[in-house]
SEZA-790127 format. One record per residue: residue number from 0; residue in one letter; x, y, z of N, C-alpha, C in turn. Coordinates in steps of 0.1 Angstrom, whole numbers, plus 5000, padded with zeros to 4 digits. Layout:
// SEZA-790127
> NUM|A|X|Y|Z|X|Y|Z|X|Y|Z
...
END
This chain:
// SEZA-790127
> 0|X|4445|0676|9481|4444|0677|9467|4454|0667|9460
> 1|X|4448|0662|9449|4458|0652|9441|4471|0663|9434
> 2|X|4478|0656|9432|4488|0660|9420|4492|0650|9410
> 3|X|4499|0651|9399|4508|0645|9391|4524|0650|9388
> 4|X|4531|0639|9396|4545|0644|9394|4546|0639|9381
> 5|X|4562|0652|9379|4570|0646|9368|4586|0648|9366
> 6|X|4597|0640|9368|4605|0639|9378|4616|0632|9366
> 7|X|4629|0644|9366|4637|0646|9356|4646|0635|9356
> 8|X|4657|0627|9348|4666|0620|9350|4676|0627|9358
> 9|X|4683|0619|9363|4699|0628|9369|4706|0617|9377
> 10|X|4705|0603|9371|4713|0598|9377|4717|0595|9390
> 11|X|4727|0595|9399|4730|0597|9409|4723|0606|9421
> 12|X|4716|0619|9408|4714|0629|9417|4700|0624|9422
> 13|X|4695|0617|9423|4683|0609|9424|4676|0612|9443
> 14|X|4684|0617|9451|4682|0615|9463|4677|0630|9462
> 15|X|4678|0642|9454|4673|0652|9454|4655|0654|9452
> 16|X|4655|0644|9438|4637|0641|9433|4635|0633|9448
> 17|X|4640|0626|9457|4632|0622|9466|4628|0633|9480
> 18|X|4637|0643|9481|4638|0650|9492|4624|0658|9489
> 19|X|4625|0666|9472|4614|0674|9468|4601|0666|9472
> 20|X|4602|0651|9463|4587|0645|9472|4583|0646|9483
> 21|X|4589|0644|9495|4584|0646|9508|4582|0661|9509
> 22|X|4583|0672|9507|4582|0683|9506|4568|0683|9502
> 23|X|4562|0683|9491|4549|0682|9485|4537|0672|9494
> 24|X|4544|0663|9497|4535|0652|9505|4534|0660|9517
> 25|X|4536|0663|9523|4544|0670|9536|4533|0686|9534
> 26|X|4529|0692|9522|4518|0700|9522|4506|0695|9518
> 27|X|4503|0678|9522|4488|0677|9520|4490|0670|9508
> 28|X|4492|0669|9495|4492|0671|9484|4491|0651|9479
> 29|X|4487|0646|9474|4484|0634|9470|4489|0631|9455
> 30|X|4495|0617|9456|4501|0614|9442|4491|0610|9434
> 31|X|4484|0615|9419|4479|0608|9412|4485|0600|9403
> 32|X|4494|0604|9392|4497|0599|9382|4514|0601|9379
> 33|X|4521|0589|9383|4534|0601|9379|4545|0595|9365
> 34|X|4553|0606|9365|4562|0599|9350|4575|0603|9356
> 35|X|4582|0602|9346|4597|0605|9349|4603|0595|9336
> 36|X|4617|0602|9330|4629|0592|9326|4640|0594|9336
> 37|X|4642|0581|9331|4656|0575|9338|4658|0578|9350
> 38|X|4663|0585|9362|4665|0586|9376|4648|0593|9372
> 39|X|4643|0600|9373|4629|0604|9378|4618|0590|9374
> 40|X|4621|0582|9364|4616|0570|9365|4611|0564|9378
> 41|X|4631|0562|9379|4625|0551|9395|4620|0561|9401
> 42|X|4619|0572|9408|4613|0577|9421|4597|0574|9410
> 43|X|4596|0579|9403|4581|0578|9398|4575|0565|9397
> 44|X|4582|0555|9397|4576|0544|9396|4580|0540|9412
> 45|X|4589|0544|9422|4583|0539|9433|4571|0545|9444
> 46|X|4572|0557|9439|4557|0564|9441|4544|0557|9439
> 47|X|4545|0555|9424|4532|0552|9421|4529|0538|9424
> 48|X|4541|0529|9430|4538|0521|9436|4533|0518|9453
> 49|X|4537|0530|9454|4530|0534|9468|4542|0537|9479
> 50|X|4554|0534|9475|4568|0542|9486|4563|0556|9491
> 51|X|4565|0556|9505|4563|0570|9516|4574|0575|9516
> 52|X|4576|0587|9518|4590|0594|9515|4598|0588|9526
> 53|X|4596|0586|9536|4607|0584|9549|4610|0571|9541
> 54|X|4603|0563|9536|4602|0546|9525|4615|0551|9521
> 55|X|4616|0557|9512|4623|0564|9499|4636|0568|9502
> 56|X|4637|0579|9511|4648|0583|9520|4654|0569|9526
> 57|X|4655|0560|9533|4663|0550|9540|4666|0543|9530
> 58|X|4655|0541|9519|4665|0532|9505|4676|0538|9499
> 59|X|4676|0550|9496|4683|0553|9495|4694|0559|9500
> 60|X|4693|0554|9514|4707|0559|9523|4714|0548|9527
> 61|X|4702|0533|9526|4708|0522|9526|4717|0516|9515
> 62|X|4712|0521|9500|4720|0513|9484|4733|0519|9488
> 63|X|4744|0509|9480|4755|0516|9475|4752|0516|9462
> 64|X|4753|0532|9454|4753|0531|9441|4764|0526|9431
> 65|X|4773|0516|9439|4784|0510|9434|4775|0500|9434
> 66|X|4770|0494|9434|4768|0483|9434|4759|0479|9417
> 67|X|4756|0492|9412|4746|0490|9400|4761|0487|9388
> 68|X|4773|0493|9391|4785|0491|9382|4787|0477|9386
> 69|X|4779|0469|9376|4781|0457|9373|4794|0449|9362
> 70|X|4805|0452|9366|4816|0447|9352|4827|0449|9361
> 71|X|4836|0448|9351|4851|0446|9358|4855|0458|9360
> 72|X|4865|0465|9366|4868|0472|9373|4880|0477|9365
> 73|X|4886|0467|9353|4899|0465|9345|4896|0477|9334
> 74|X|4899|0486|9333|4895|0495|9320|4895|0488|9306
> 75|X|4907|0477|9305|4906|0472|9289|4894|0463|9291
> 76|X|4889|0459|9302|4875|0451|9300|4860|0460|9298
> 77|X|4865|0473|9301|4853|0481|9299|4854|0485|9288
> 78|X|4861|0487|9284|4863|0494|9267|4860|0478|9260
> 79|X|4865|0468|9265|4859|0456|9254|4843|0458|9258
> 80|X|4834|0458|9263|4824|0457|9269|4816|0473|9259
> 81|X|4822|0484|9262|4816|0490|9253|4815|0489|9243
> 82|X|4827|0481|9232|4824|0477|9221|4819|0472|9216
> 83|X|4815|0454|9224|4809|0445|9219|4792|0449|9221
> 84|X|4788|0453|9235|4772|0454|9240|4770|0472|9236
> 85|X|4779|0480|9236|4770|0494|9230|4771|0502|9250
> 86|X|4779|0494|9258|4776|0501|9269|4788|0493|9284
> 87|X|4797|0500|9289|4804|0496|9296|4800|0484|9307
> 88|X|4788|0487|9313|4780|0482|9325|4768|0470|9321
> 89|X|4765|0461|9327|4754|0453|9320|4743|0460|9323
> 90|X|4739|0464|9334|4722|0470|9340|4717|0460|9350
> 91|X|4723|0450|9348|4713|0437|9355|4712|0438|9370
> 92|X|4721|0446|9376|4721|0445|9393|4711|0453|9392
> 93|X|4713|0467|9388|4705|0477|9386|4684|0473|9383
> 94|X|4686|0466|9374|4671|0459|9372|4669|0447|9386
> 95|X|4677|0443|9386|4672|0432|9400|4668|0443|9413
> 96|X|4675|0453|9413|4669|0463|9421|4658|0467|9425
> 97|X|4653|0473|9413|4639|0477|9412|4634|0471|9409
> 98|X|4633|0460|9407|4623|0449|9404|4622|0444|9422
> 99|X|4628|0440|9426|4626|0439|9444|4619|0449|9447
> 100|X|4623|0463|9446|4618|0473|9453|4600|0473|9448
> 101|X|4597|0471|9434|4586|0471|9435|4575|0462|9437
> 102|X|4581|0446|9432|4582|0437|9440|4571|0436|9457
> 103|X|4582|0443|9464|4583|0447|9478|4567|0453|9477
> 104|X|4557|0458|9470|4546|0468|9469|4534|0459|9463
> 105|X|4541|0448|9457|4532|0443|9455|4533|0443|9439
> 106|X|4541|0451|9431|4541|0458|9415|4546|0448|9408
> 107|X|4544|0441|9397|4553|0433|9392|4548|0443|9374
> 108|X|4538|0437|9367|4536|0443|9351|4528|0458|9357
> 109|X|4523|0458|9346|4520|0474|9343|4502|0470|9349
> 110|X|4498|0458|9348|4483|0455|9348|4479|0460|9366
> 111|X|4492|0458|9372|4494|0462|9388|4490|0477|9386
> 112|X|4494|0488|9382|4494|0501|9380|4484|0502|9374
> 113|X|4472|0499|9368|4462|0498|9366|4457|0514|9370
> 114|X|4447|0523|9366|4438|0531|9375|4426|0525|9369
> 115|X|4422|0519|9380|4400|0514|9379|4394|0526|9377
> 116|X|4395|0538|9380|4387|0550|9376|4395|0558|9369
> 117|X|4401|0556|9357|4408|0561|9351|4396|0564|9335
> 118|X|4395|0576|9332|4385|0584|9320|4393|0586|9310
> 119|X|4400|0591|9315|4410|0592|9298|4422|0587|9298
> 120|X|4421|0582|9286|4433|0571|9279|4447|0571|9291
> 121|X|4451|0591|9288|4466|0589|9296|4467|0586|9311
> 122|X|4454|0583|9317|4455|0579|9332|4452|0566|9331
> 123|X|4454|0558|9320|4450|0540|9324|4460|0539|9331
> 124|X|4473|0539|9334|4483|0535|9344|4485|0549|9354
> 125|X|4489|0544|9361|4494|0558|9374|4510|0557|9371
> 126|X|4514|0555|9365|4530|0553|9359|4534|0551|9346
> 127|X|4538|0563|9342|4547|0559|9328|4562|0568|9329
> 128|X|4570|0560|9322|4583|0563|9318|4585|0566|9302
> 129|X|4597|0574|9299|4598|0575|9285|4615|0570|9283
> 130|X|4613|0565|9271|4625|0557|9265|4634|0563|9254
> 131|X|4639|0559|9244|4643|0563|9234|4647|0550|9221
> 132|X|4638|0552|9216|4643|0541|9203|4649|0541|9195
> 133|X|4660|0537|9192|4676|0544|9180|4672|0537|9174
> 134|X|4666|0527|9174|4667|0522|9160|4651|0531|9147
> 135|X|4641|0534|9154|4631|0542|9146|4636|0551|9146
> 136|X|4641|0559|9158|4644|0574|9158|4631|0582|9166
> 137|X|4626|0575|9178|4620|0579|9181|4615|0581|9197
> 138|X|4605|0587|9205|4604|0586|9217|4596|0582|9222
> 139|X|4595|0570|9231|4585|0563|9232|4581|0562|9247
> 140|X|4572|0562|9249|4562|0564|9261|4560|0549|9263
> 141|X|4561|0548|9281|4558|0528|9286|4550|0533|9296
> 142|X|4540|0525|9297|4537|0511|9289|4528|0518|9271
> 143|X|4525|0530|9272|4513|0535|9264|4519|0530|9248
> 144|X|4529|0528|9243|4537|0526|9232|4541|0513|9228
> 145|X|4536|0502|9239|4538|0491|9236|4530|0482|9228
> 146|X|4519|0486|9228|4509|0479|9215|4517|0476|9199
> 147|X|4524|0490|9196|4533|0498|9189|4543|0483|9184
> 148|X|4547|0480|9194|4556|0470|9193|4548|0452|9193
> 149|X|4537|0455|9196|4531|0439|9194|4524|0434|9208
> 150|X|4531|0439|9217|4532|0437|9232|4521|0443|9243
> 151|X|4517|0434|9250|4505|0441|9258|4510|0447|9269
> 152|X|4506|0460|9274|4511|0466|9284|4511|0460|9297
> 153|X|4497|0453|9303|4494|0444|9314|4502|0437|9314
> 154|X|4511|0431|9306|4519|0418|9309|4536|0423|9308
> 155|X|4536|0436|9307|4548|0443|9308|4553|0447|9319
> 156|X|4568|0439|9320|4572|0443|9335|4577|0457|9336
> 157|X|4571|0462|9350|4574|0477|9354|4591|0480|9353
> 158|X|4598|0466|9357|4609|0469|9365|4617|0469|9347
> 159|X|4615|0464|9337|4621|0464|9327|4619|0476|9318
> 160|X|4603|0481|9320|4605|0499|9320|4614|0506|9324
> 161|X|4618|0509|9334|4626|0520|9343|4635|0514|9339
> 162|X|4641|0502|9334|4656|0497|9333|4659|0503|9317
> 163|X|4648|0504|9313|4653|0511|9296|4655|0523|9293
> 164|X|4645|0529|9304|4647|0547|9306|4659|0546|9310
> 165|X|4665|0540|9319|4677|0546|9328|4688|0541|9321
> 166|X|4688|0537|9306|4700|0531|9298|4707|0539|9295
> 167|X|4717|0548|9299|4727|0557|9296|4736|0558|9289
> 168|X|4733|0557|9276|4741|0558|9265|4760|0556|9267
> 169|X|4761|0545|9262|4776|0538|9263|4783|0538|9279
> 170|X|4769|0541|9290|4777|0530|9299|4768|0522|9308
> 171|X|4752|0521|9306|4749|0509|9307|4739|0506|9290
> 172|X|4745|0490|9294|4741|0482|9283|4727|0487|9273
> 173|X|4726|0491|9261|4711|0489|9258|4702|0477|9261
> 174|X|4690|0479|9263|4681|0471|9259|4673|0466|9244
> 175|X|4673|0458|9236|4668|0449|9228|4650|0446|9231
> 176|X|4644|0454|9221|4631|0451|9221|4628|0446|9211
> 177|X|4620|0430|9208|4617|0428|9196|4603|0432|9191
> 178|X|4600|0435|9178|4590|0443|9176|4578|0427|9172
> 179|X|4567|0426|9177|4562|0415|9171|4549|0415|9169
> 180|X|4547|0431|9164|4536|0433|9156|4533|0430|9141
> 181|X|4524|0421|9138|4528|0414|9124|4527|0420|9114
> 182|X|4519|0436|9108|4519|0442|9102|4526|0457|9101
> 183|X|4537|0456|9110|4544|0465|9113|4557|0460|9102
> 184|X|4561|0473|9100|4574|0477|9090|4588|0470|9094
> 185|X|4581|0472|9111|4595|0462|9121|4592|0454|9125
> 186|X|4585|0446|9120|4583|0430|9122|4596|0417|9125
> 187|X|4597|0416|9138|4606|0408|9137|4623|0416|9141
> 188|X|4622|0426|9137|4636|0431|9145|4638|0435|9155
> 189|X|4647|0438|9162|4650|0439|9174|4657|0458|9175
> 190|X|4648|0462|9188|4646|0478|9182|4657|0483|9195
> 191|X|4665|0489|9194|4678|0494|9208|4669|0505|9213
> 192|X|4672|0502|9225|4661|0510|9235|4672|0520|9244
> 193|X|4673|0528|9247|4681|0538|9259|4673|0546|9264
> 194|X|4684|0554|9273|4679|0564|9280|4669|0573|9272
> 195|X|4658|0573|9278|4646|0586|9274|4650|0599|9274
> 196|X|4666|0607|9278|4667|0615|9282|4675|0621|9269
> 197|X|4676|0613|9257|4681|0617|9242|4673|0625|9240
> 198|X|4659|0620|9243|4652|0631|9233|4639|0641|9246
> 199|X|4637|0635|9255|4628|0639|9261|4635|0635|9276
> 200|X|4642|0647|9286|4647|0645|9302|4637|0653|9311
> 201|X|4629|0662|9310|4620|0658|9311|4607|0666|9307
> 202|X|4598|0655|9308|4584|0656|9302|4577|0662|9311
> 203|X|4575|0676|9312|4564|0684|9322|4552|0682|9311
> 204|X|4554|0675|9299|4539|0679|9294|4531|0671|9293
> 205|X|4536|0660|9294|4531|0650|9297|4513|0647|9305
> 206|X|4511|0654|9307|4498|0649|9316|4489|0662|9310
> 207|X|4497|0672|9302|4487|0682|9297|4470|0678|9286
> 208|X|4460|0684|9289|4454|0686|9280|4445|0696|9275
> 209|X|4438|0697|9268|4431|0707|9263|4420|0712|9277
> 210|X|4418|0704|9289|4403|0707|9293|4414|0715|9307
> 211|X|4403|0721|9317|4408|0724|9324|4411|0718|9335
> 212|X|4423|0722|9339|4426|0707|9347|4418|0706|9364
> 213|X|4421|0693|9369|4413|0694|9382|4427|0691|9389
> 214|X|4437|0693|9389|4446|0691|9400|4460|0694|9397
> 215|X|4470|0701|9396|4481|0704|9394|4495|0694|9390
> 216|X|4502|0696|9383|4515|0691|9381|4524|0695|9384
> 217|X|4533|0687|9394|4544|0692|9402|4554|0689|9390
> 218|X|4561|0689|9386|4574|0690|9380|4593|0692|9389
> 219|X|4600|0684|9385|4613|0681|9396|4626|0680|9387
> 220|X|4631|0694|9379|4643|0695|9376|4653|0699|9385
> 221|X|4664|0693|9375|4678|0694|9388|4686|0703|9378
> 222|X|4697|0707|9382|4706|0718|9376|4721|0720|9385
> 223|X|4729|0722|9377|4739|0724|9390|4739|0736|9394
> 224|X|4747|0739|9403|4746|0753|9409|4758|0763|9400
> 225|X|4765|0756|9394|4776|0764|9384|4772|0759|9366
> 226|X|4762|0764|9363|4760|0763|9349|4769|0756|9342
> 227|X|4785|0760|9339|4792|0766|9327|4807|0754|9341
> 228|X|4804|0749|9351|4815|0741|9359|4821|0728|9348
> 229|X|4833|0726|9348|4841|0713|9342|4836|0702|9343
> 230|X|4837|0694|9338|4828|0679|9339|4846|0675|9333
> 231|X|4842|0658|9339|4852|0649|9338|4857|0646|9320
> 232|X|4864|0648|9314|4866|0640|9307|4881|0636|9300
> 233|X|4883|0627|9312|4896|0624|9311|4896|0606|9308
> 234|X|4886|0601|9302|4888|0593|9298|4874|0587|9283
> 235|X|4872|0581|9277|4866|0579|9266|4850|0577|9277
> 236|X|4853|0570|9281|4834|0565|9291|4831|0581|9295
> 237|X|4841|0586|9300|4837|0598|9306|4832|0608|9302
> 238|X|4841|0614|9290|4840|0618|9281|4826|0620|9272
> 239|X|4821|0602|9268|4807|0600|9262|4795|0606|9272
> 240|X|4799|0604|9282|4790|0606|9294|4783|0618|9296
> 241|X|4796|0628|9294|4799|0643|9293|4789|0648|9282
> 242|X|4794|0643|9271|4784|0648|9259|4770|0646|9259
> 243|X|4765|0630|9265|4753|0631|9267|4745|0643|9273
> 244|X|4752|0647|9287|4749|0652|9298|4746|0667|9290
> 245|X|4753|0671|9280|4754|0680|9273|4742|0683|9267
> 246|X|4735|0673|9255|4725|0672|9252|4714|0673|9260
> 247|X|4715|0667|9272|4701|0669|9275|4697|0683|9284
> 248|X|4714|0692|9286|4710|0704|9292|4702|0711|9279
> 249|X|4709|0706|9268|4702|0717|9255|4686|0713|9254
> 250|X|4685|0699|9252|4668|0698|9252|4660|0706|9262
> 251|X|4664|0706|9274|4657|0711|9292|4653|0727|9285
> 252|X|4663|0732|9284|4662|0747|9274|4654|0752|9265
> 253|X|4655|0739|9255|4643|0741|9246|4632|0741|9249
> 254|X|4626|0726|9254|4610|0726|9258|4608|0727|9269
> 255|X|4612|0737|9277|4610|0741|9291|4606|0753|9287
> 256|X|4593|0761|9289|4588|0777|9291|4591|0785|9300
> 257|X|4593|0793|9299|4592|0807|9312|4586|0800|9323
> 258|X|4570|0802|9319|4559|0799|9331|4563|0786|9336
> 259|X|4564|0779|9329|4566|0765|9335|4571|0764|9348
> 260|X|4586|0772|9346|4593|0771|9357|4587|0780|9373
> 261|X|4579|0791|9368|4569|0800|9377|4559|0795|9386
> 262|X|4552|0787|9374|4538|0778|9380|4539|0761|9384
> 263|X|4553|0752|9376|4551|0743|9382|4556|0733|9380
> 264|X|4576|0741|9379|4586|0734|9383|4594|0738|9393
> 265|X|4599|0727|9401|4603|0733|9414|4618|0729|9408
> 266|X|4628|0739|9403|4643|0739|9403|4651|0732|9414
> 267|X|4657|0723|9416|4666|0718|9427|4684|0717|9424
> 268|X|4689|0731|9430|4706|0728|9429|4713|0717|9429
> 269|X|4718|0709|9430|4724|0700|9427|4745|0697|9433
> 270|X|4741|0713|9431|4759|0712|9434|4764|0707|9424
> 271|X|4773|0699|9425|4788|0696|9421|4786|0681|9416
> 272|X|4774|0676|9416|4771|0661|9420|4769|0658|9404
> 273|X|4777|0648|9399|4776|0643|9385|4764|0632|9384
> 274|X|4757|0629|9375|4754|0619|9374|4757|0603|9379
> 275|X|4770|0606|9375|4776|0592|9375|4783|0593|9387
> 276|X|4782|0602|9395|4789|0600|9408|4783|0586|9419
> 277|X|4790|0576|9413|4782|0566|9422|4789|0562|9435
> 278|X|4804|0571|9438|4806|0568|9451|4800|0580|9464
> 279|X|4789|0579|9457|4783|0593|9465|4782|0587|9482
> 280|X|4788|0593|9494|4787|0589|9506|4773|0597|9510
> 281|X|4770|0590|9520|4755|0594|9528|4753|0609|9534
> 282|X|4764|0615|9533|4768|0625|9537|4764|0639|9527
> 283|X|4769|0630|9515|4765|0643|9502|4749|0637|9496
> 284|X|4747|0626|9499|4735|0622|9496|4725|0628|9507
> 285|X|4725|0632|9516|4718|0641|9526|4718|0655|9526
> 286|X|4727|0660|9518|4729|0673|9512|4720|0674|9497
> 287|X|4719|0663|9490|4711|0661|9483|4696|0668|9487
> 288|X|4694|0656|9493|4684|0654|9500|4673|0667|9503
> 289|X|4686|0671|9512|4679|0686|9517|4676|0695|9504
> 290|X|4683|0694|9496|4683|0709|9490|4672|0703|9484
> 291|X|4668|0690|9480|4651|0689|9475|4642|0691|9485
> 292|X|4639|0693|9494|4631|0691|9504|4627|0707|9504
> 293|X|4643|0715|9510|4644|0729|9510|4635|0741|9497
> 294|X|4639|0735|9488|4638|0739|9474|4625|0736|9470
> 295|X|4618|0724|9471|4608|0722|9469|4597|0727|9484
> 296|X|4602|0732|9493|4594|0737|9504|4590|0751|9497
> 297|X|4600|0760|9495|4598|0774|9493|4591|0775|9477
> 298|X|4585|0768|9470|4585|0767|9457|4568|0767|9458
> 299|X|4564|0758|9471|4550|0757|9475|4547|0766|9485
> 300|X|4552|0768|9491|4548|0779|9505|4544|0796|9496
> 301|X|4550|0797|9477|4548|0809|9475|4538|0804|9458
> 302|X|4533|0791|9458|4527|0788|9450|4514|0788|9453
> 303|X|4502|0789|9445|4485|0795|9440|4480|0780|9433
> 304|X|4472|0776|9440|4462|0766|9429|4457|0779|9418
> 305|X|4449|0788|9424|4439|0794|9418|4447|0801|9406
> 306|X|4456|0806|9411|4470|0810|9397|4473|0802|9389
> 307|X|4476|0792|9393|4482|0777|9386|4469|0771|9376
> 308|X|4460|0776|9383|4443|0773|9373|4442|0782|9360
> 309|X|4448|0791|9365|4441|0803|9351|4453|0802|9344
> 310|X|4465|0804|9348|4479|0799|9336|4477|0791|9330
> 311|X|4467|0777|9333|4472|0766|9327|4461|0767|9317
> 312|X|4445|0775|9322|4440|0777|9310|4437|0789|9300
> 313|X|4448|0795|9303|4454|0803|9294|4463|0799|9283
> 314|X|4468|0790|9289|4483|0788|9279|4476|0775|9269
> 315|X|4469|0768|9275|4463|0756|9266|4455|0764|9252
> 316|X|4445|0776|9259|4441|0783|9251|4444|0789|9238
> 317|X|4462|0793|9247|4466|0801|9232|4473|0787|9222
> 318|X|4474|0775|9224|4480|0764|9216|4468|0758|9208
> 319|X|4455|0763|9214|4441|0757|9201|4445|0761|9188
END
């Protein structure tokens, strides 16, 4: 049976959304369409580029996540750096990343991601990511949102998607999109782009519609295992970091339902693991690992298509 993932940001904790994948794959289950911001980006865009989980797993036991902290090491140069670009870190190792990795698949624009038998609108690509636009105030969906801006999706690089989702507010750099739609309001300016996880960390709704569906949506939030545990903030970066991290537990809250979590989000602990923990050793990245694998094993072994059929058209039901 097909699925559609949809696979939460978390940064660092990124080796978790990969463990849950092979879990699902591992029961039969086939990727149709997947999304994600910021860390659920990349796994969803190296999915839908075609990465096998054992793929997925060695990349990521191979990266140092030190290596995406692209800047000085000097604090008074990171604090100059947040002031002048809006973000401690440039992004650019980080983008040269995934642009190889998908690259490596063959992926370069969005016209790659293509679905040839795609019927409705939101399956013309097998990959979308969500962003955040500060400067409209708004949330924008890639590639589906780029007309919006002037820009053809087909000619839109993948790897500069996932580099805007995963823009983490004041510690990697924004991205700059210029709008160059000629009858647009924003003609000509340049719109700050960040992390999707301001307003939308993640999108389980993404793939919903009114009809009934023919194949399920897996969904891949992370959480720590101590709700209410200390977070760092013993310094100004850290601190900002903290408050983000804040925000987007409050959003998860909001537009997360009951059932959601029943029928077809698989919860994954997380531990102690910050986002920004980028000197994460292979050791707790394997601990990662498992608890997605684990967590998303027991989540399917006690999960119903035929349940998951009638909830979903039930609840569409009651939103006519």
């Amino acid at each position: 049976m097909k699925f559609d993932l949809v696979a939460e940001g978390g940064g660092c904790k990124i080796p978790a959304l990969a463990g849950a994948y092979e879990a699902i794959i591992s029961k039969g289950f086939q990727p149709s369409h997947c999304a994600g911001t910021s860390a659920g980006a990349i796994v969803s865009s190296c999915v839908s580029a075609g990465y096998r989980p054992d793929e997925l797993k060695t990349l990521l036991m191979n990266t140092d996540f030190n290596i995406f902290k692209d800047s000085s090491q000097w604090r008074i140069w990171q604090f100059i750096n947040l002031v002048r670009r809006n973000g401690v870190f440039n992004g650019d190792e980080f983008y040269k990343y995934i642009k190889h990795l998908l690259a490596e698949k063959g992926v370069h624009t969005f016209k790659d991601l293509r679905d040839p038998n795609a019927e409705d609108v939101r399956y013309t690509y097998r990959f979308t990511c969500l962003a955040s636009d500060i400067t409209s105030g708004s949330l924008i969906s890639l590639p589906g949102d780029l007309p919006e801006y002037g820009l053809d999706p087909d000619e839109f690089e993948v790897a500069m998607a996932v580099r805007m989702s995963m823009s983490i507010p004041f510690f990697f750099k924004p991205i700059y999109l210029e709008n160059k739609l000629a009858d647009s309001q924003w003609y000509g300016k340049k719109h700050m782009i960040v992390d999707g996880g301001m307003i939308s960390n993640y999108p389980i709704w993404i793939w919903d519609s009114e009809d009934e569906p023919a194949w399920p949506t897996f969904g891949l939030l992370l959480y720590a295992d101590k709700e209410n545990q200390p977070v760092k903030t013993s310094n100004p970066i850290n601190a900002a970091v903290a408050m983000f991290q804040t925000m987007l537990k409050a959003n998860d809250k909001t537009f997360v339902r009951p059932d959601d979590f029943i029928n077809r989000t698989i919860s994954i602990p997380t531990g102690n693991v910050s986002s920004i923990d980028f000197d994460l050793t292979n050791a707790r990245k394997g601990v990662l690992y498992r608890s997605g694998l684990n967590t998303a094993n027991e989540f399917l072994n006690q999960w119903s298509w035929n349940r998951y059929k009638r909830w979903a058209i039930n609840s569409r039901s009651r939103n006519l």
